[in-house]
C-alpha positions, 0 to 999 in steps of 0.5 A: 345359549349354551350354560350346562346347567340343565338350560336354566342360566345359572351360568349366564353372564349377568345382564345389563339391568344387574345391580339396579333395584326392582320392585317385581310383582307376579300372579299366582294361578289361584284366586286364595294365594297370597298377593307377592311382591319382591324388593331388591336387586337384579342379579341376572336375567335369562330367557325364562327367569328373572334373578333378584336378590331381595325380600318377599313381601306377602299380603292380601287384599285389605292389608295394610301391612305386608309379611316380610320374608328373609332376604334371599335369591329368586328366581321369578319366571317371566311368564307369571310377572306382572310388572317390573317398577326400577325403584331409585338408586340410592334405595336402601331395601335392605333397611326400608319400611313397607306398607300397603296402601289402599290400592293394593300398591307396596310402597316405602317410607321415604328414607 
């Protein structure tokens, strides 16, 4: 698809997964980086990218609690993630408390 904008999608029409809540997790290519995880809203996807709106969460292993960074767009190609999990509807991520749990797992105080 044609976007003018250098192939990437920032003009693609948005797709029908827009607006659902996602917990997405991606691989970093370097055994010390920071285990990521990003909590929010799908905003579009392209071939190359997945678009959310959310926060990043941090850690490494044997944390219990994950760093929380300012909410903002993100684009996360799909070639470094790992997983998508939908997370339910009426999720308020903007508000919710997260944790890790001895899995390595990010989860949420129930609400």
């Amino acid at each position: 698809m044609e976007t003018g904008v250098g192939q990437i999608g920032a003009r693609a029409v948005p797709s029908p997964n827009a607006g659902k809540i996602v917990r997405v997790r991606w691989v970093k290519p370097y055994p010390e980086a920071t285990n990521q995880v990003c909590v929010g809203e799908v905003v579009r996807e392209t071939p190359e990218y997945l678009v959310v709106r959310g926060v990043l969460l941090s850690f490494r292993k044997g944390d219990r609690q994950a760093k929380r960074d300012e909410e903002r767009v993100r684009w996360i190609p799909w070639e470094q993630i790992a997983v998508v999990d939908e997370l339910p509807t009426g999720l308020k991520w903007r508000e919710a408390e997260f944790f890790v749990d001895e899995t390595g797992q990010v989860g949420f105080a129930k609400q």
